[in-house]
C-alpha positions, -999 to +999 in steps of 0.1 A: +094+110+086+129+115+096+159+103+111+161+127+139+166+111+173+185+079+161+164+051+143+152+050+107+124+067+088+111+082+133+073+095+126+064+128+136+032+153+135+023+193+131-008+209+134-017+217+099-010+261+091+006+262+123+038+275+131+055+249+162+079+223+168+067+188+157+053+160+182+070+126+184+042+099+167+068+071+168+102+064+171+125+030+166+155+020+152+140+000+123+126+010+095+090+022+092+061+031+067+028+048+083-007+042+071-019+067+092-040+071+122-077+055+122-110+077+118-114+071+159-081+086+163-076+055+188-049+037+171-020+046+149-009+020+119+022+016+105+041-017+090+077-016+103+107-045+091+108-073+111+138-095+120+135-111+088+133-078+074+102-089+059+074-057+072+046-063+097+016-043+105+013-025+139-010+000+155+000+023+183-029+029+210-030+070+212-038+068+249-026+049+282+009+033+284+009+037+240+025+004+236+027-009+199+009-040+188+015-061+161-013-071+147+000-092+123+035-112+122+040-138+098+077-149+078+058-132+045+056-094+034+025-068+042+020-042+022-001-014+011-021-012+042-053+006+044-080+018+070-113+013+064-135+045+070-156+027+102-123+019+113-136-017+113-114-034+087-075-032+077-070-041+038-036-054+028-013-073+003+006-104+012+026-129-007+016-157+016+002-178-013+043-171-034+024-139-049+009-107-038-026-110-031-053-088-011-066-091+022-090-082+048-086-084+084-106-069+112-092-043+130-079-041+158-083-077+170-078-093+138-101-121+143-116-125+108-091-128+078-100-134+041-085-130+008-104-111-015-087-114-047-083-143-068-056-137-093-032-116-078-032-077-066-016-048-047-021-014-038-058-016-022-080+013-012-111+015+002-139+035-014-153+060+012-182+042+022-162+012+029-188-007+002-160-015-018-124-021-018-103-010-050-067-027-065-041-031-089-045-066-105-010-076-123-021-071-157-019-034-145-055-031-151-082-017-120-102-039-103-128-039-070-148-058-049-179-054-034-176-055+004-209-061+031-199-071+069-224-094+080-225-097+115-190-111+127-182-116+088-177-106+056-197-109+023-173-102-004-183-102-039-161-115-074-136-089-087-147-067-110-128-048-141-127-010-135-100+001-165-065-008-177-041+020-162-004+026-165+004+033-129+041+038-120+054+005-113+035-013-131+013-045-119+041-062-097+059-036-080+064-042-042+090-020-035+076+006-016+041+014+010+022+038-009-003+033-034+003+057-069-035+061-071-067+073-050-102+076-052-125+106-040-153+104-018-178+107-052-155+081-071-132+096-090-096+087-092-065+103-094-034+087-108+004+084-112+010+075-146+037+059-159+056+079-188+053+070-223+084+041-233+110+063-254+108+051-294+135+029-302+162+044-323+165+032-359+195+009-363+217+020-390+239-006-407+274+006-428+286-017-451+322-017-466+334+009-443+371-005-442+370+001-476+362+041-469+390+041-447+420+034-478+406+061-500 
């Protein structure tokens, strides 16, 4: 990202080990957060600020006249938006429902919708099947569900525990786009932990130290 060319946070790409000047991906004057492009290369997501400077979630066709879409615009935040593998499926957190929750939404239409956590979440990721999608709960611990399209629909399973994790930020935080965890193709995650709390200092109480001073 950069601020080249007027706007905020302008999106640009390189071919990876090769020595070039960069290709314009997007430019604005807002500001912007990419997800990335999806697997078909067809469309490129990002969430950009809307008037009420809450953030939306476009895609950018990567052919034709490459007019953005939104695909979603509502008066609440979206955050943490990720691609499904298939391309098939955009996973989300809103605060819709007055607290961050997750979301799926096909893509690029965005004809189904459903909430797929029950208690509160951000940060989601999709496992690299697309069989289930992974997210921070609030009590900073793990969780997943089990995802099966159906059809037209979706078969979404109860949230399961994974394990309690000190990511950066905690269970609530909201103040940025990008998740401080993934997951590898076989499973395993990686994770930004959050440092250890500093021990408190010992408080040391002096009494009679007025005294001290007349000697």
């Amino acid at each position: 990202m950069s601020t080249r060319g007027g706007g905020i946070a302008n999106v640009y790409k390189r071919a990876f080990g090769i020595v070039g000047p960069d290709e314009s991906v997007l430019k604005s004057e807002g500001f912007k957060s990419p997800v990335g492009w999806s697997s078909d290369g067809r469309y490129f997501v990002y969430v950009a600020s809307g008037q009420g400077g809450d953030f939306d979630i476009w895609a950018e066709p990567q052919s034709g006249e490459r007019t953005p879409q939104r695909l979603l615009e509502t008066p609440f935040n979206e955050a943490f938006v990720t691609i499904s593998s298939d391309s098939q499926w955009l996973a989300y957190a809103s605060n819709e429902t007055g607290r961050y929750d997750i979301y799926v939404q096909s893509f690029p239409k965005g004809t189904i919708k459903q909430q797929v956590s029950i208690a509160g979440g951000i940060m989601p990721k999709w496992s690299a099947d697309g069989r289930k999608l992974y997210f921070l709960a609030p009590d900073s611990t793990l969780n997943f569900v089990s995802i099966k399209p159906v059809g037209s629909s979706l078969e979404v399973g109860s949230p399961s525990l994974l394990f309690p994790v000190r990511v950066v930020g905690g269970g609530i935080y909201i103040g940025g786009q990008a998740r401080n965890y993934d997951v590898s193709a076989d499973g395993r995650f990686i994770i930004k932990l959050a440092g250890e709390e500093p021990a408190s200092s010992p408080i040391t109480l002096i009494l009679n130290w007025a005294s001290s001073l007349k000697k």
